[in-house]
C-alpha positions in Angstrom: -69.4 -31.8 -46.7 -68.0 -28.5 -45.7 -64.5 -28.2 -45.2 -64.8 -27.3 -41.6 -66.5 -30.2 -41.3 -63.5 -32.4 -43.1 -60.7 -30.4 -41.0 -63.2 -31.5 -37.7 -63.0 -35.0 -38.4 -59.4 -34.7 -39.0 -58.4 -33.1 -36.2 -60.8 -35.6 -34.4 -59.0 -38.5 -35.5 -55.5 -37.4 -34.6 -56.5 -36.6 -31.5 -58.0 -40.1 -30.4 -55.3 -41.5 -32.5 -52.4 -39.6 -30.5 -53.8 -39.4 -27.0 -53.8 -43.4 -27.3 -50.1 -43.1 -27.8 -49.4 -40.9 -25.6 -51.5 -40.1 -22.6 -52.6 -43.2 -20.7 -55.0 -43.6 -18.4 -58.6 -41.3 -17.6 -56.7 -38.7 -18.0 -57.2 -39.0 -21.4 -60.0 -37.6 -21.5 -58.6 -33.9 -20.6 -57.4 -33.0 -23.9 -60.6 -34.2 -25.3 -62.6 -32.6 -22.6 -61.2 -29.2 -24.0 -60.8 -29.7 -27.2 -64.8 -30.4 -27.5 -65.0 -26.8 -25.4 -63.2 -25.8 -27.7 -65.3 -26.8 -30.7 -68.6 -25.2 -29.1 -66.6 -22.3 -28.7 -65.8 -21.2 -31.5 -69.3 -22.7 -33.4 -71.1 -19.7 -34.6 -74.7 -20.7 -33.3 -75.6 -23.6 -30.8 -77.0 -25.5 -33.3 -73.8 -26.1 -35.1 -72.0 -26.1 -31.6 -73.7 -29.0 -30.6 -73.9 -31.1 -33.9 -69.6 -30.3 -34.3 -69.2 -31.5 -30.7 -71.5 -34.5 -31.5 -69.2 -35.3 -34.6 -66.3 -34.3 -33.0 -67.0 -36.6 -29.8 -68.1 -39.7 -32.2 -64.6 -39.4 -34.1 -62.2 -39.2 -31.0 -63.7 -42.2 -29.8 -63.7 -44.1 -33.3 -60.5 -43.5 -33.6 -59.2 -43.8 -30.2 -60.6 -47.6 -29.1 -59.1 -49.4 -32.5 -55.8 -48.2 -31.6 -55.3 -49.4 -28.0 -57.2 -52.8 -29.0 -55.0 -55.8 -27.5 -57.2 -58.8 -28.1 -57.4 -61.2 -30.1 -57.1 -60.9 -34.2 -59.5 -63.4 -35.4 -62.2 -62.7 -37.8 -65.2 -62.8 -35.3 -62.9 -60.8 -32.6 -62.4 -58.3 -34.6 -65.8 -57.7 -35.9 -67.0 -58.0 -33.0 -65.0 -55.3 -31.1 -65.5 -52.9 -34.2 -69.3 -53.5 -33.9 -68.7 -52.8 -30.1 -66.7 -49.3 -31.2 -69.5 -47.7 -33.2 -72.1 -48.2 -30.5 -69.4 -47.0 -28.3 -68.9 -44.5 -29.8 -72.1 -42.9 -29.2 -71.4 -42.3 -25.8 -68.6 -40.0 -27.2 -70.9 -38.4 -29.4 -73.1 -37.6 -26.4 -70.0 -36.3 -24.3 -69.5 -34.4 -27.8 -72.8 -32.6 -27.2 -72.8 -31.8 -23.8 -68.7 -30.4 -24.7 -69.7 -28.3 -27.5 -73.0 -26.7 -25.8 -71.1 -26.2 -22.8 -68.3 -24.2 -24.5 -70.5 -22.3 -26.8 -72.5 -21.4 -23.4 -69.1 -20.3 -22.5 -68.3 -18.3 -25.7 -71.6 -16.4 -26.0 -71.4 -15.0 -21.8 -67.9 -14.0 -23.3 -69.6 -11.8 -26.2 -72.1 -10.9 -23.8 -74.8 -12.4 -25.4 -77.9 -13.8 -24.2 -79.3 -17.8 -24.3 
């Protein structure tokens, strides 16, 4: 694994971890709404825009749903919300995709570049 990639999933998991401290609400999203931009943005091709934002999108919500969990703590609870995280999570991935093609869109009209 790349470093970019490890500094990705780092900066990923702070994120969802913070924002669940800190901002509450949809709002939430916001940061990670431009944060993901900001991934596609500054991927060199589309290709690597969109699997960074799908990474990227996976981790924030991995990391964000554990951390504002308020049920219960039993054995089967827990599994079962974990197992209800990583398919969850998928949807961020998605949102990851759509964030990191969007904002390399955005970074290649910038250069002037076509597709």
């Amino acid at each position: 694994m790349s470093t970019n990639k490890v500094l990705l999933i780092l900066v990923a998991a702070v994120l969802g971890f913070v924002s669940s401290r800190f901002v509450v609400g949809w709002y939430t999203t916001v940061p990670w709404m431009l944060s993901t931009l900001c991934v596609g943005y500054i991927a060199l091709d589309r290709r690597k825009a969109i699997i960074n934002g799908a990474i990227f999108g996976y981790v924030i919500f991995t990391f964000y749903m554990p951390s504002v969990y308020r049920g219960a703590t039993d054995t089967k609870s827990i599994l079962l919300f974990m197992g209800f995280v990583l398919a969850f999570s998928l949807i961020g991935g998605m949102a990851g995709i759509v964030g990191g093609f969007v904002g390399n869109l955005l970074s290649r009209k910038g250069r002037g570049l076509k597709g």
